[in-house]
C-alpha positions in Angstrom: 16.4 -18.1 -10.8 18.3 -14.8 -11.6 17.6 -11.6 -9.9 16.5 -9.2 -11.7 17.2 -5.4 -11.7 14.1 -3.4 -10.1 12.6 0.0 -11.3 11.6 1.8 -8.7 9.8 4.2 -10.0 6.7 7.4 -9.6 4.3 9.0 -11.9 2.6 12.3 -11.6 -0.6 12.9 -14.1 -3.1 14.5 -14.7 -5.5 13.2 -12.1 -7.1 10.0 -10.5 -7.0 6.6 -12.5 -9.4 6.4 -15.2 -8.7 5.0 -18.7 -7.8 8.8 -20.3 -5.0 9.8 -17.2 -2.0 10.8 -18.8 1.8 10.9 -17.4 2.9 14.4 -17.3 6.0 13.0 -15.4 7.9 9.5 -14.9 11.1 9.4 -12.7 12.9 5.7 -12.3 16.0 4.4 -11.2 17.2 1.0 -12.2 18.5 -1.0 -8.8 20.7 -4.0 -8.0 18.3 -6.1 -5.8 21.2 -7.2 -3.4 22.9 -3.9 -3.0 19.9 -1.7 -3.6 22.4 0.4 -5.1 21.4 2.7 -8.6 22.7 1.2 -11.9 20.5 3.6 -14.1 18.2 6.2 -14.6 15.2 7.4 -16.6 13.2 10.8 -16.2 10.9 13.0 -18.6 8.5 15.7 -18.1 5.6 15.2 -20.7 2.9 17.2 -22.1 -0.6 16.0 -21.3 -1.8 15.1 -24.6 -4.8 17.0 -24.5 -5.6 15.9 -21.1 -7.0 18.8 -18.7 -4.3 18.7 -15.4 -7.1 18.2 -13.0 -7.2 21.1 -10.1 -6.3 18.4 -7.3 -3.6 16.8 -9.3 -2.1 20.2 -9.8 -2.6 20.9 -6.3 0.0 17.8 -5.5 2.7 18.1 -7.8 2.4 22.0 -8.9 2.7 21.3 -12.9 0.6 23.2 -15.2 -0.4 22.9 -18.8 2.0 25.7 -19.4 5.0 23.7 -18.2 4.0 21.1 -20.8 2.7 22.7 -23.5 6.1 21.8 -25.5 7.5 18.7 -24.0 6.9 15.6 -26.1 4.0 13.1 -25.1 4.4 9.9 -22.9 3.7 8.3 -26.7 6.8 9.8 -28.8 9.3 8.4 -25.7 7.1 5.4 -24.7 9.8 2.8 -26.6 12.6 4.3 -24.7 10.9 3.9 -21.6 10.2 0.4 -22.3 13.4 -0.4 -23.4 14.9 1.0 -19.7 12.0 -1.4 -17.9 12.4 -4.2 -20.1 13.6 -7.0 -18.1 12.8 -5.8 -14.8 10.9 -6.0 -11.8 8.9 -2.9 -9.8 9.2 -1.4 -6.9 7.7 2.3 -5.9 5.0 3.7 -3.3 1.8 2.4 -3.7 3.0 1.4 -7.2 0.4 -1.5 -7.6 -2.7 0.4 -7.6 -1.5 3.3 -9.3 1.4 3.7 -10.8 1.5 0.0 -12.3 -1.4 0.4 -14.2 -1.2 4.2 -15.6 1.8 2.8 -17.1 0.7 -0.2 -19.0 -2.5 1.8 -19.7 0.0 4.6 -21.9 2.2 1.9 -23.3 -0.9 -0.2 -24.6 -1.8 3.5 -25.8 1.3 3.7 -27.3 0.8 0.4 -29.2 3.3 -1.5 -26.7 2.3 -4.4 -24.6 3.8 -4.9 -21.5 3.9 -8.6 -20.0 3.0 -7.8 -16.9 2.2 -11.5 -14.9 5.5 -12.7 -14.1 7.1 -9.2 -12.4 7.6 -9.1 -9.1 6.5 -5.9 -7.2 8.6 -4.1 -4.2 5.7 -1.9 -3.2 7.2 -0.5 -0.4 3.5 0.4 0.9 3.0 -3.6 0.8 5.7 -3.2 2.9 5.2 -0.7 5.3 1.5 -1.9 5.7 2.7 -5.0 7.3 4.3 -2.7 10.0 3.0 0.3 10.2 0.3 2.7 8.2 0.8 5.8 7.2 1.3 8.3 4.0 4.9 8.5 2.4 6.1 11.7 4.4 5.1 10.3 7.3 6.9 7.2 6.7 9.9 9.0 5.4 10.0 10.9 8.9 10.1 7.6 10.4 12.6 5.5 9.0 15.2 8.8 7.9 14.0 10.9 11.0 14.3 13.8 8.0 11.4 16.0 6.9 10.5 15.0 2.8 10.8 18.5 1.0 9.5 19.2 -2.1 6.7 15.6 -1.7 4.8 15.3 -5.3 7.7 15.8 -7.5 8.4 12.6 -8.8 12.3 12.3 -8.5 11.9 13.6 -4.7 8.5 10.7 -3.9 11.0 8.1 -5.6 14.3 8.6 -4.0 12.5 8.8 -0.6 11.0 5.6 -1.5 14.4 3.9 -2.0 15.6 5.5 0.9 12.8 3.7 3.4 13.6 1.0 1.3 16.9 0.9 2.7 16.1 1.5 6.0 13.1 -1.1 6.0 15.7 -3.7 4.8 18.4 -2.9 7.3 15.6 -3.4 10.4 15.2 -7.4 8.6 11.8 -5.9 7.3 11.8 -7.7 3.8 8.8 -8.9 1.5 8.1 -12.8 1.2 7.9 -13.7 -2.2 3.9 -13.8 -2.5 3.9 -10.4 -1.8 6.0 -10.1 -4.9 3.9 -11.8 -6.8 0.9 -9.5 -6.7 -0.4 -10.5 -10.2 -0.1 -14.1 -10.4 -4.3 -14.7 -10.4 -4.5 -11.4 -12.8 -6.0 -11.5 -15.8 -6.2 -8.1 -16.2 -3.6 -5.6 -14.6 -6.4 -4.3 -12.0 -6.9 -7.7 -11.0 -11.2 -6.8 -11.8 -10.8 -10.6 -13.6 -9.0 -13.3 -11.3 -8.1 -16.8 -11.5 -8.3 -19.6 -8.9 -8.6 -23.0 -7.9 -12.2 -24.5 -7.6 -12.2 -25.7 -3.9 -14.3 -29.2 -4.8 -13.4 -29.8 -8.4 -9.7 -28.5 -8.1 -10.0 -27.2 -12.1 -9.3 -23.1 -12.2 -12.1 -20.6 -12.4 -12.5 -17.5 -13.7 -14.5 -14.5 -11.1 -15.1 -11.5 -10.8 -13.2 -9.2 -8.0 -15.5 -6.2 -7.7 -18.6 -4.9 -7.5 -21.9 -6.3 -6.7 -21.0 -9.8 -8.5 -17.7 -10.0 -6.4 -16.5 -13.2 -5.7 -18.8 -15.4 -8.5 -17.2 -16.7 -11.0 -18.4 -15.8 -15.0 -21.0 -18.5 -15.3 -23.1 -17.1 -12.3 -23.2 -13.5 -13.6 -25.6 -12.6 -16.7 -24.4 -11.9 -20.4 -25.3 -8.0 -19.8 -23.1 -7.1 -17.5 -19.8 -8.5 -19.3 -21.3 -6.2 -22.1 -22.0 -3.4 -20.0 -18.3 -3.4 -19.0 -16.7 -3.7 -23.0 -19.2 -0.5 -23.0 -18.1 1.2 -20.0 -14.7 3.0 -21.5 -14.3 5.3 -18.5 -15.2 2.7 -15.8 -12.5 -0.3 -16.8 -9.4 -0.2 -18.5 -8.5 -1.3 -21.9 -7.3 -4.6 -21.3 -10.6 -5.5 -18.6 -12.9 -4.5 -21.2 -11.1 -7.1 -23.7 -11.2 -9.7 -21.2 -15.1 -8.7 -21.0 -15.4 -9.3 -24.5 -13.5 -12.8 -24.5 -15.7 -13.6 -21.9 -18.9 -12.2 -24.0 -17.5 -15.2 -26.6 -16.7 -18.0 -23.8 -20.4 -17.8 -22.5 -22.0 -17.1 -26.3 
């Protein structure tokens, strides 16, 4: 198979993840795989769409509403940004939790859907986690030996990213290709819907990966709490709560 470029990439918003965060800033830079070397880059500064800047978020990466007030929204660029991560695979810091998801959150906002199940993901905390623990300055320090000035501006998080990367790679730390594939047993991009292989019958199931129904597949969990969740527009993203609803139809 053909390697594909990888974006490695950082958001800052305008808070935690919920299903109304909006980017207020997206840095990326398009890498050869082999080389790790930059091809291309992408960054904006956005206004948050009406979206208070939460006090903690502000805290982090020191952008106000003021700074914003008259950039253009994630939405009016969001086919330019697609168009630069068309193609590609990820990588970032702590990308799959985060990241990952605020951006297919604003593109499906945008009215873009981005095929998510077949990227593979360089999250360089993946990474580091199989080593180590630690924040990103932390692990900056370690791997550069270098103190990360200016952390929570997205072009600085990013290129210190790429820069452990780098390191990581030239110590023979690497990622094995399940790592990679972080989304394979997805059916949403949280992962709150999975998909596996029934251990007696062989035939894949559908189950729940949260919660007090963790682990039980859709059959074992009662109508209401599928509906609940379509309901629930600040607890699950848009694309959970329409796999809720497809599952509201599977059980009638």
């Amino acid at each position: 198979m053909e390697k594909r470029p990888v974006i490695f990439f950082d958001l800052e918003t305008t808070g935690n993840m919920s299903n109304n965060v909006r980017i207020i800033e997206i840095a990326a830079k398009k890498v050869d795989i082999d080389t790790l070397e930059i091809v291309d880059s992408l960054y904006y500064k956005l206004n948050n769409d009406g979206i208070p800047i939460e006090k903690e978020a502000f805290e982090k990466h020191q952008i106000s509403e003021d700074d914003v007030k008259d950039l253009p929204t994630f939405t009016d660029v969001a086919k330019e940004v697609y168009d630069f991560f068309k193609d590609c695979d990820l990588g970032g810091y702590y990308c799959t939790l985060f990241d990952n998801v605020v951006l297919f959150q604003s593109f499906l906002r945008a009215g873009i859907h981005w095929d998510f199940k077949n990227l593979k993901v360089y999250d360089i905390f993946t990474l580091y986690k199989k080593y180590n623990s630690g924040k990103l300055s932390d692990v900056y320090q370690k791997y550069t030996g270098k103190e990360l000035v200016d952390a929570h501006q997205a072009d600085t998080d990013i290129m210190a990213t790429l820069d452990i990367y780098r390191s990581q790679r030239k110590l023979g730390e690497e990622f094995d290709d399940e790592e990679l594939e972080v989304y394979k047993d997805h059916l949403d991009m949280a992962g709150n819907f999975r998909v596996r292989l029934n251990e007696n019958t062989g035939a894949k199931e559908i189950y729940l990966n949260f919660g007090k129904h963790k682990g039980k597949t859709i059959d074992q969990v009662d109508k209401t709490y599928f509906q609940w969740m379509v309901n629930n527009s600040e607890g699950f993203p848009v694309d959970t709560r329409y796999f809720a609803k497809k599952v509201l139809v599977k059980l009638g």
